[in-house]
PyMOL Python script that loads the backbone (N, CA, C, O; Angstrom):
from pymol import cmd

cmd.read_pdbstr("""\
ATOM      1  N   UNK A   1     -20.350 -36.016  34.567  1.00  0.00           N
ATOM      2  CA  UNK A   1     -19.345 -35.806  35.576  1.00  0.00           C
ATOM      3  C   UNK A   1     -18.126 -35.154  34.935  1.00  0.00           C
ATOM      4  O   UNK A   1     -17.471 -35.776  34.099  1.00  0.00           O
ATOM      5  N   UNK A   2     -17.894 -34.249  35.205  1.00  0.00           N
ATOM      6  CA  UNK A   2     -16.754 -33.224  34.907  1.00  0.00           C
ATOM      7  C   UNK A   2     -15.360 -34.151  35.037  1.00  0.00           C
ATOM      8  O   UNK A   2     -15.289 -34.894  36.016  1.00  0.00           O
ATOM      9  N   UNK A   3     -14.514 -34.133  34.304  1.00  0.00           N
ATOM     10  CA  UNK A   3     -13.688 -34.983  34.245  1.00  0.00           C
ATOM     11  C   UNK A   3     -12.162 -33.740  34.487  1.00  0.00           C
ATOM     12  O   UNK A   3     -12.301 -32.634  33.964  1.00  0.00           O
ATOM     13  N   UNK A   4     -10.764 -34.039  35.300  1.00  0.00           N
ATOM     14  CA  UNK A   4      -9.496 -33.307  35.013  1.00  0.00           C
ATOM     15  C   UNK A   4      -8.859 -34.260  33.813  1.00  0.00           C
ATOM     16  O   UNK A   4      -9.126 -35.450  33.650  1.00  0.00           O
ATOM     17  N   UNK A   5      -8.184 -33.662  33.214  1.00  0.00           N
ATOM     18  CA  UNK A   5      -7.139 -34.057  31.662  1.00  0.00           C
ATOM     19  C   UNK A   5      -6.089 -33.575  31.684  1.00  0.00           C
ATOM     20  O   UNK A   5      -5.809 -32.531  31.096  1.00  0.00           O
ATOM     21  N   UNK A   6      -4.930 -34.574  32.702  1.00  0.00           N
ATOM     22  CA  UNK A   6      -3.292 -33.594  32.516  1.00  0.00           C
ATOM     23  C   UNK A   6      -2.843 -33.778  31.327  1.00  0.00           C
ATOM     24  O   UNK A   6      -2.724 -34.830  30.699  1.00  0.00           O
ATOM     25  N   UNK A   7      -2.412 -31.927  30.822  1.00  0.00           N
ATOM     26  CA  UNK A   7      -1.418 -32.421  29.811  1.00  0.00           C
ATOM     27  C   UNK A   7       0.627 -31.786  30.303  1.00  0.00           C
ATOM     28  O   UNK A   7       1.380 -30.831  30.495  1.00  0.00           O
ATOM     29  N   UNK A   8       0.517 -32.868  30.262  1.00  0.00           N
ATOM     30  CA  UNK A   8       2.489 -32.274  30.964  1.00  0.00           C
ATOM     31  C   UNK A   8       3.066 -32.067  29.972  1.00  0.00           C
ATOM     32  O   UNK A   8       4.239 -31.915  30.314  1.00  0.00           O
ATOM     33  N   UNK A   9       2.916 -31.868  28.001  1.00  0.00           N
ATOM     34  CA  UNK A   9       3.449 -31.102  27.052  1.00  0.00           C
ATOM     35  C   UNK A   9       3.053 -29.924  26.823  1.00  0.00           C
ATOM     36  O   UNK A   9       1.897 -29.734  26.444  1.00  0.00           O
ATOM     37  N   UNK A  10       4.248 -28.530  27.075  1.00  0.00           N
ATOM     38  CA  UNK A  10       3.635 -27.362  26.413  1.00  0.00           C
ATOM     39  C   UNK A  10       3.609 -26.776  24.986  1.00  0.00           C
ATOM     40  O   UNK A  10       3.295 -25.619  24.704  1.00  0.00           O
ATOM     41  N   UNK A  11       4.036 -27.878  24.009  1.00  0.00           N
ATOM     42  CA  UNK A  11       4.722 -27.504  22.984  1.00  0.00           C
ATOM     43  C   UNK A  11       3.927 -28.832  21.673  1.00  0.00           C
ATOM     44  O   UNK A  11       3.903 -30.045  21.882  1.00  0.00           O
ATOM     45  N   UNK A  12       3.412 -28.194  20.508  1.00  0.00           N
ATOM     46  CA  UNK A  12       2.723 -29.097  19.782  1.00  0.00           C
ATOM     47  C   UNK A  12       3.370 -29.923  19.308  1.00  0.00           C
ATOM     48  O   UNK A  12       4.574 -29.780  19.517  1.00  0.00           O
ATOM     49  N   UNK A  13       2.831 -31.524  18.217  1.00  0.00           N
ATOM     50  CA  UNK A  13       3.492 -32.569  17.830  1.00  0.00           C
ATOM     51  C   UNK A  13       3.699 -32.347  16.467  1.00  0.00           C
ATOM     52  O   UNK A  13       2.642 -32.297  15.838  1.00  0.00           O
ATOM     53  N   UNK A  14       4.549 -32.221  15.911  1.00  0.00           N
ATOM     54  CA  UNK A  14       4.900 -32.110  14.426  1.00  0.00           C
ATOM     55  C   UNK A  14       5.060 -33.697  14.092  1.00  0.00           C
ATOM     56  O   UNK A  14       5.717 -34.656  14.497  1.00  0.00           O
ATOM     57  N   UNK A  15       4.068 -33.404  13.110  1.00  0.00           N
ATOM     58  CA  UNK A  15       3.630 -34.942  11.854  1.00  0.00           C
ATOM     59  C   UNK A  15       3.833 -34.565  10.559  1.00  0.00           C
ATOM     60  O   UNK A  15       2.808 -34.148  10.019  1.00  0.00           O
ATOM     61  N   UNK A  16       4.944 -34.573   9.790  1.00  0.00           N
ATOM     62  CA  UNK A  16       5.206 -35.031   8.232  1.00  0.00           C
ATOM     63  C   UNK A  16       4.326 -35.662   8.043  1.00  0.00           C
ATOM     64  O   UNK A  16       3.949 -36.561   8.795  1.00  0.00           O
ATOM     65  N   UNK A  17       3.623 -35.225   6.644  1.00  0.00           N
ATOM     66  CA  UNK A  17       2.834 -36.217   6.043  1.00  0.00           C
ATOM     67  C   UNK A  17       3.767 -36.605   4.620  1.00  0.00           C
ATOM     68  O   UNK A  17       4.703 -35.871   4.302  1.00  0.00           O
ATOM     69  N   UNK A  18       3.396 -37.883   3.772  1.00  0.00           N
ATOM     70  CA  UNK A  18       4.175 -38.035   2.963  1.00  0.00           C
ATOM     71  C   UNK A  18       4.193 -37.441   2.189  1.00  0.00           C
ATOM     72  O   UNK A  18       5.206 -37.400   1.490  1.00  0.00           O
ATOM     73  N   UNK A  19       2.936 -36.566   1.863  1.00  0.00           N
ATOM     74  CA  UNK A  19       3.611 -35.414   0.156  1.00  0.00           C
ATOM     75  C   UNK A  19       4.555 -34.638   1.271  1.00  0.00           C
ATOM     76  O   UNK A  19       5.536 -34.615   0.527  1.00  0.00           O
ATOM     77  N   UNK A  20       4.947 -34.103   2.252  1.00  0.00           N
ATOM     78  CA  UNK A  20       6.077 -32.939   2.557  1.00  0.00           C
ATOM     79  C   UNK A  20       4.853 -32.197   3.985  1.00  0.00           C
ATOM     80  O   UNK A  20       5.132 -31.803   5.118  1.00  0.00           O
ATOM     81  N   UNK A  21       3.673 -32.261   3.344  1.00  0.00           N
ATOM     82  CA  UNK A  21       3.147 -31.242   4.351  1.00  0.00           C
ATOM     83  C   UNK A  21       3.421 -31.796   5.564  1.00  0.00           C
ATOM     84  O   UNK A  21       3.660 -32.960   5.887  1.00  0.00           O
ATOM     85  N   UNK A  22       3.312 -30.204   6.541  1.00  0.00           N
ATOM     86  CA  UNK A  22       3.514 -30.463   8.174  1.00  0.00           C
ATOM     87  C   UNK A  22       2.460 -29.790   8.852  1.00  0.00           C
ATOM     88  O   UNK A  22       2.149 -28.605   8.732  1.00  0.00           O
ATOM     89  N   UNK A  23       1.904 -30.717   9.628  1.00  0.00           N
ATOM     90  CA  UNK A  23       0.575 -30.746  10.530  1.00  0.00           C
ATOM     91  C   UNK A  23       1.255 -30.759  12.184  1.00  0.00           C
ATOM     92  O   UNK A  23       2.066 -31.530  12.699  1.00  0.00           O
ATOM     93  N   UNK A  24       0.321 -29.194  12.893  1.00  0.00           N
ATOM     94  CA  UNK A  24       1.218 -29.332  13.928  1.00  0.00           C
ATOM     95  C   UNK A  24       0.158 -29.590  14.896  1.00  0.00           C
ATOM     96  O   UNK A  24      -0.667 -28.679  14.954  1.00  0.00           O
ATOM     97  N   UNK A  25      -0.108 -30.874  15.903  1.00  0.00           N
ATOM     98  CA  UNK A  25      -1.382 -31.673  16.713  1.00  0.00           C
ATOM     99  C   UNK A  25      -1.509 -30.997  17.973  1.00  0.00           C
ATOM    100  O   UNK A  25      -0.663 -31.480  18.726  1.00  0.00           O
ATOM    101  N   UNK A  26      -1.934 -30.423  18.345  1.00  0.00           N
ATOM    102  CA  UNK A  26      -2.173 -29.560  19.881  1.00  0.00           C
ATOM    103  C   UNK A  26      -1.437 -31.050  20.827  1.00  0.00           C
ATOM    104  O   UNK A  26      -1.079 -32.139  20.377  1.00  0.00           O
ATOM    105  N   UNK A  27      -1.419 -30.593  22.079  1.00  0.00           N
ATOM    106  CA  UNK A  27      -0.514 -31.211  22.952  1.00  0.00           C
ATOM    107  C   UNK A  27      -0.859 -30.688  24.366  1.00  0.00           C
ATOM    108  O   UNK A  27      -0.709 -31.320  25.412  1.00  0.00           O
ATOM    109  N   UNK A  28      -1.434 -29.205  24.207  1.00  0.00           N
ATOM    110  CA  UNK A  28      -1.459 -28.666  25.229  1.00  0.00           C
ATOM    111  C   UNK A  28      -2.584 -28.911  26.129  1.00  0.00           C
ATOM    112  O   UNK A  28      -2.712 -28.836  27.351  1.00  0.00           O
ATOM    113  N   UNK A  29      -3.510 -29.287  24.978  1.00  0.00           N
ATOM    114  CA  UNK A  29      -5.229 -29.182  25.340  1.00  0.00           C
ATOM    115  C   UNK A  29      -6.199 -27.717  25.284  1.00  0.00           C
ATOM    116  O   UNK A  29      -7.389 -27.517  25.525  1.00  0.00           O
ATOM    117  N   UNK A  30      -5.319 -27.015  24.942  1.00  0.00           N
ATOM    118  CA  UNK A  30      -5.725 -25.829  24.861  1.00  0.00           C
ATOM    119  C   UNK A  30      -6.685 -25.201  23.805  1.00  0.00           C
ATOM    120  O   UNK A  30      -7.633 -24.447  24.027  1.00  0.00           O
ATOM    121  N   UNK A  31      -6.165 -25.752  22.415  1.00  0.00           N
ATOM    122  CA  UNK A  31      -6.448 -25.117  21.581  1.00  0.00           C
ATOM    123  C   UNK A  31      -7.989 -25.684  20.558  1.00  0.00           C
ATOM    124  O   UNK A  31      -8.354 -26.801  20.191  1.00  0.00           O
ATOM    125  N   UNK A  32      -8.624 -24.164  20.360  1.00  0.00           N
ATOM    126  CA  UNK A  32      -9.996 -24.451  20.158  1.00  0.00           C
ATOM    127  C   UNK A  32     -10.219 -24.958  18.071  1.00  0.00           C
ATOM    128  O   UNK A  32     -11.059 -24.558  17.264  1.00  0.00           O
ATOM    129  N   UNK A  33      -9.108 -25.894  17.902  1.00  0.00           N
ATOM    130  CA  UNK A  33      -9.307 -26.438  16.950  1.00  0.00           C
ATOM    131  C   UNK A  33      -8.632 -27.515  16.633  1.00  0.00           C
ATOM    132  O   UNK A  33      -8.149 -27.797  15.537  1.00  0.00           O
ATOM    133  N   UNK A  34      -8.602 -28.221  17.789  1.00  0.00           N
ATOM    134  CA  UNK A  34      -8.613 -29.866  18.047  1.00  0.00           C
ATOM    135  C   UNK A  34      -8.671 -30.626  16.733  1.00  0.00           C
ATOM    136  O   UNK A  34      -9.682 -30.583  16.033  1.00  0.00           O
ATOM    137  N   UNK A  35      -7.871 -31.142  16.483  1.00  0.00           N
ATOM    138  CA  UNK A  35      -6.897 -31.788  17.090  1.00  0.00           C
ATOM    139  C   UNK A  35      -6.077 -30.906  16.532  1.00  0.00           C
ATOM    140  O   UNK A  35      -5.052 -31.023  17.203  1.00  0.00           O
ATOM    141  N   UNK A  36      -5.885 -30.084  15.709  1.00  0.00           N
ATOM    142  CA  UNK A  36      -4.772 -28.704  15.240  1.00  0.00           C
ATOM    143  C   UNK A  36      -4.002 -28.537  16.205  1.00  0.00           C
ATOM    144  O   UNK A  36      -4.059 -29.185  17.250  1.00  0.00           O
ATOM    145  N   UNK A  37      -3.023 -27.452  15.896  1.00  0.00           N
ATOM    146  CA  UNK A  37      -2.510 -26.653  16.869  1.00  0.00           C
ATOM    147  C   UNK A  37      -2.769 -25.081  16.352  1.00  0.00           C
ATOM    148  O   UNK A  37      -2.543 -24.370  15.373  1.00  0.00           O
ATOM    149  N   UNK A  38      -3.498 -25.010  17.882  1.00  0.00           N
ATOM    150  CA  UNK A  38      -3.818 -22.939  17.366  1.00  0.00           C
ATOM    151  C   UNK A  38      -3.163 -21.832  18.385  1.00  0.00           C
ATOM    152  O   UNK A  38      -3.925 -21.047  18.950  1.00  0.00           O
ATOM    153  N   UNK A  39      -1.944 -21.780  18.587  1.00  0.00           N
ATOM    154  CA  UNK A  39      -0.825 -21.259  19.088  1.00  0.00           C
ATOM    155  C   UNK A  39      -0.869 -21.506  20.925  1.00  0.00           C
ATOM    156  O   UNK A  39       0.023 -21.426  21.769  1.00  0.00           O
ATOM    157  N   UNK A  40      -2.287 -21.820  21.019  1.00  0.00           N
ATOM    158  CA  UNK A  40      -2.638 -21.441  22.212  1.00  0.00           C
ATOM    159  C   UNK A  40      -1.776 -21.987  23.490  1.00  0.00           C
ATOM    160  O   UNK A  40      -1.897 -21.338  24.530  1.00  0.00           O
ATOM    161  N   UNK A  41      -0.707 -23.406  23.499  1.00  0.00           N
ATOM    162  CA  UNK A  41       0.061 -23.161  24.471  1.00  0.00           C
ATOM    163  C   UNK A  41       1.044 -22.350  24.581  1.00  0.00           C
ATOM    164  O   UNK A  41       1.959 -22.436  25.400  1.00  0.00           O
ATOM    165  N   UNK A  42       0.897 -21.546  23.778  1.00  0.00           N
ATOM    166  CA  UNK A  42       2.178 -20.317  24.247  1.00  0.00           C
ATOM    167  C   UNK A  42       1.716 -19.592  25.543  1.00  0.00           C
ATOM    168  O   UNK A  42       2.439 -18.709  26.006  1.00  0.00           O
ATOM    169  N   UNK A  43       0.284 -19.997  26.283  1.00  0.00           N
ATOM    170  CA  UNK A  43      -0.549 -18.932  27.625  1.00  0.00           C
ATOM    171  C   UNK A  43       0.605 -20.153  28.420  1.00  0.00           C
ATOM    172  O   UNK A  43       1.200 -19.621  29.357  1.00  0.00           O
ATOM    173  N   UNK A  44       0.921 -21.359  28.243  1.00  0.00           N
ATOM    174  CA  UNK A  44       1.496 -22.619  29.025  1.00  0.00           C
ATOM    175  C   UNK A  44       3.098 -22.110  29.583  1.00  0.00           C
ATOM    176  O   UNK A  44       3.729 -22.687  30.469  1.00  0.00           O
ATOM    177  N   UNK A  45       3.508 -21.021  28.903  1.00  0.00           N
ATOM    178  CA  UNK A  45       5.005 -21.218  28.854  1.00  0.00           C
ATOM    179  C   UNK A  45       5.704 -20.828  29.761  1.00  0.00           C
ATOM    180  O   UNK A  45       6.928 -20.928  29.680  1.00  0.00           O
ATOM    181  N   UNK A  46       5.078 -20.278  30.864  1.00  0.00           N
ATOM    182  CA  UNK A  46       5.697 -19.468  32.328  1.00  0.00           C
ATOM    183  C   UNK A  46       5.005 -20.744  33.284  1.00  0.00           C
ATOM    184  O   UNK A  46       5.182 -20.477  34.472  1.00  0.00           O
ATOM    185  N   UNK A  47       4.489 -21.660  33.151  1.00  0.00           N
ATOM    186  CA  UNK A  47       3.887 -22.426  33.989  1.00  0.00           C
ATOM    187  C   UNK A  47       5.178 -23.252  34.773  1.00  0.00           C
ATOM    188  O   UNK A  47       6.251 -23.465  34.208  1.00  0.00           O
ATOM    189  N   UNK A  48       4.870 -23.673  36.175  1.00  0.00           N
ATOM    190  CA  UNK A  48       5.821 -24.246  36.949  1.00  0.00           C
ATOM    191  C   UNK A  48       5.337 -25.970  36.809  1.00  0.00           C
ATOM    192  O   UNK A  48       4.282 -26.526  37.115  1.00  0.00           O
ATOM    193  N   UNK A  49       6.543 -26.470  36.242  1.00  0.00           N
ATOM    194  CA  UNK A  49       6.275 -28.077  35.946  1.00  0.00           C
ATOM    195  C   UNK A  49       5.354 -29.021  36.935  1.00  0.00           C
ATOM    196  O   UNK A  49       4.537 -29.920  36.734  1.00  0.00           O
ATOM    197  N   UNK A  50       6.092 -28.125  38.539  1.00  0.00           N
ATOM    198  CA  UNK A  50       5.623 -29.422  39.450  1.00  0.00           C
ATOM    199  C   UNK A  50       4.146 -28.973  39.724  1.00  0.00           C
ATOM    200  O   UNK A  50       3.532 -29.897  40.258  1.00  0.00           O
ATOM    201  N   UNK A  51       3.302 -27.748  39.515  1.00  0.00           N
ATOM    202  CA  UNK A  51       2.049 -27.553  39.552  1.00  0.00           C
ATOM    203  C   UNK A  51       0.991 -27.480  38.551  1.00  0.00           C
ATOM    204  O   UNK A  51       1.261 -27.624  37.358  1.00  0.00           O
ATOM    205  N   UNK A  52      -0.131 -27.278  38.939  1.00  0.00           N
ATOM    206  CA  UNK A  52      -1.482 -27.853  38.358  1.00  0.00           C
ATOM    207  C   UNK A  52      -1.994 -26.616  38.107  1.00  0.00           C
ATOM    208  O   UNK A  52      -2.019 -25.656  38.877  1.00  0.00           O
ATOM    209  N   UNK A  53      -2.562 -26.716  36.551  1.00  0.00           N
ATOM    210  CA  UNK A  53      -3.229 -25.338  36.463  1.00  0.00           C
ATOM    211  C   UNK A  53      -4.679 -25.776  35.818  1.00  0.00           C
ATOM    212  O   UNK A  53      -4.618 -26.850  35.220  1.00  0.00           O
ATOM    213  N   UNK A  54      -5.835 -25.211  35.827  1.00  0.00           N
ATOM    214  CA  UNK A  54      -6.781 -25.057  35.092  1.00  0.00           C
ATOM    215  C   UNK A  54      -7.093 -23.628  34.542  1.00  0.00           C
ATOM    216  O   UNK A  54      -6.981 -22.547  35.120  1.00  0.00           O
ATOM    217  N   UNK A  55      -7.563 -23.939  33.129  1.00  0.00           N
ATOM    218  CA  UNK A  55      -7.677 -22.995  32.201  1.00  0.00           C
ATOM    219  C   UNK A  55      -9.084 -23.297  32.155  1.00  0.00           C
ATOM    220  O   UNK A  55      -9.638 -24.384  32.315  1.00  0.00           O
ATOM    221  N   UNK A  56      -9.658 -21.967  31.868  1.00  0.00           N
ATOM    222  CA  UNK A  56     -10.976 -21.443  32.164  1.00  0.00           C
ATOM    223  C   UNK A  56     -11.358 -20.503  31.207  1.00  0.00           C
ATOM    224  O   UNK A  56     -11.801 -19.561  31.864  1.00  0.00           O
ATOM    225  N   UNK A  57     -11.453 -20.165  29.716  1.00  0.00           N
ATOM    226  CA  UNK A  57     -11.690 -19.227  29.144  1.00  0.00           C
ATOM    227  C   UNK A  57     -10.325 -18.522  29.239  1.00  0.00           C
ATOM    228  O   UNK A  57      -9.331 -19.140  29.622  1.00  0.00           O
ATOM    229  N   UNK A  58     -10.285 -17.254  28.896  1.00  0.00           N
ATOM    230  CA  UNK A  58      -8.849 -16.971  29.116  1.00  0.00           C
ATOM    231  C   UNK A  58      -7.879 -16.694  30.628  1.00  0.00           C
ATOM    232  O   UNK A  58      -6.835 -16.091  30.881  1.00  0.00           O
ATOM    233  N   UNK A  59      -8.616 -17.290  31.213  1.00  0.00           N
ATOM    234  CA  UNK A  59      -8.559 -17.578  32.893  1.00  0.00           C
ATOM    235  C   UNK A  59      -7.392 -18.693  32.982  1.00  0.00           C
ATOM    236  O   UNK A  59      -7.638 -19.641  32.237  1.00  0.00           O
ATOM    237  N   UNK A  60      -6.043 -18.837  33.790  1.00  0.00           N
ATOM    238  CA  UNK A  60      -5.671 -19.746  34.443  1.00  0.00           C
ATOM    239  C   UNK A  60      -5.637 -19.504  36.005  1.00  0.00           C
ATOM    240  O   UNK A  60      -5.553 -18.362  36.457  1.00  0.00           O
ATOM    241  N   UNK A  61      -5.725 -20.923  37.027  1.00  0.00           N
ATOM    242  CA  UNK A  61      -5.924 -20.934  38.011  1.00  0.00           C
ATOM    243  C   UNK A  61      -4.730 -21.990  38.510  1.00  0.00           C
ATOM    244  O   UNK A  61      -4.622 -23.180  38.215  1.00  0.00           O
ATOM    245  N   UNK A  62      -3.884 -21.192  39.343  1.00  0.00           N
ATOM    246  CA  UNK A  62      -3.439 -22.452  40.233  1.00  0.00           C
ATOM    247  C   UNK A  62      -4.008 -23.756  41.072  1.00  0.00           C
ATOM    248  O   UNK A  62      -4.296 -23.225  42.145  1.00  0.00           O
ATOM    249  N   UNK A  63      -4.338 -25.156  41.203  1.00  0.00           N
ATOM    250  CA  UNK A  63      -4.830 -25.862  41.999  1.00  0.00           C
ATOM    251  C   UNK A  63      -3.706 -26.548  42.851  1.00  0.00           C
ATOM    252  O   UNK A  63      -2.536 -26.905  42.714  1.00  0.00           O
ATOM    253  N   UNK A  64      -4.577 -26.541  43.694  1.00  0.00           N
ATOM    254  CA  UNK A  64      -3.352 -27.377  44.869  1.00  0.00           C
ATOM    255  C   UNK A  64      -4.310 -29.036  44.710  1.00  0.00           C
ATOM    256  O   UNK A  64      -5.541 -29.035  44.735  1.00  0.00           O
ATOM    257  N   UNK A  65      -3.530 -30.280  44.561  1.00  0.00           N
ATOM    258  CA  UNK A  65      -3.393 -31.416  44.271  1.00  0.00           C
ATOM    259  C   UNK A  65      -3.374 -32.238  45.172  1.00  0.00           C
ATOM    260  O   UNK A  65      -2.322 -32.276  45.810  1.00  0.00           O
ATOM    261  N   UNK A  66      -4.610 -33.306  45.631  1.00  0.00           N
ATOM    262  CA  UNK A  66      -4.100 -34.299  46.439  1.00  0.00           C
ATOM    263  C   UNK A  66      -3.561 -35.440  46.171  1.00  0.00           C
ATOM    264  O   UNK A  66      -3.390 -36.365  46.965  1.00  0.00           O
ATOM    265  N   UNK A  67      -3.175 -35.391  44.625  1.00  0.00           N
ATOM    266  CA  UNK A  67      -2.475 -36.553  44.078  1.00  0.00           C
ATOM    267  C   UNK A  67      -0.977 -36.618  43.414  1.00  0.00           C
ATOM    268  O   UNK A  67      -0.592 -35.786  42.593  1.00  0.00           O
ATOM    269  N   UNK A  68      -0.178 -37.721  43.880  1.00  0.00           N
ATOM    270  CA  UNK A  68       1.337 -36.795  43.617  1.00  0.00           C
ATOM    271  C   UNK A  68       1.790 -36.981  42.175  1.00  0.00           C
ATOM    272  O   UNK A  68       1.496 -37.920  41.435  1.00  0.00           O
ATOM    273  N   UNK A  69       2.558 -35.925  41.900  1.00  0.00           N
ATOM    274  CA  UNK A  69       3.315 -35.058  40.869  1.00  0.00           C
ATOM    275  C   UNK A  69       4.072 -36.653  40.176  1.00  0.00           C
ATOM    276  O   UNK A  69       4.710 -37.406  40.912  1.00  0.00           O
ATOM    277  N   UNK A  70       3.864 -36.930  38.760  1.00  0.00           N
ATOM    278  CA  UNK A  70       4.779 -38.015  38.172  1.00  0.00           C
ATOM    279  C   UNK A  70       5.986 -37.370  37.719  1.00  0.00           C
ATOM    280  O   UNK A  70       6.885 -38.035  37.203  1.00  0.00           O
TER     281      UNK A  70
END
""", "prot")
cmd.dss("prot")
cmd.show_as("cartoon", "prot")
cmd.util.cbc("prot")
cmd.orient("prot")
């Protein structure tokens, strides 16, 4: 069963590790090297907060929602 996965961050999680390195964690859901970040919510950044999009290959789609906006 096909499952929806909101993500309401367009912007990745920066994690210090203790030697210094910085690991940046996708956020968007986008990006095809999970749990990384591979630039890919930058396609996120014109998106309108209060709506729903699905990404499809390099496809986004507006959906209209019968469940309300948090």
């Amino acid at each position: 069963m096909p499952r929806l996965v909101r993500h309401d961050r367009n912007v990745p999680y920066q994690v210090k590790a203790s030697n210094g390195e910085v690991f940046y964690i996708c956020a968007c859901g986008l990006s095809k090297n999970k749990p990384f970040c591979d630039g890919s919510h930058k396609r996120t950044q014109d998106e309108s907060p209060t709506e729903l999009y699905v990404y499809e290959n390099e496809n986004r789609v507006k959906i209209s929602t019968f469940y309300p906006q948090h």
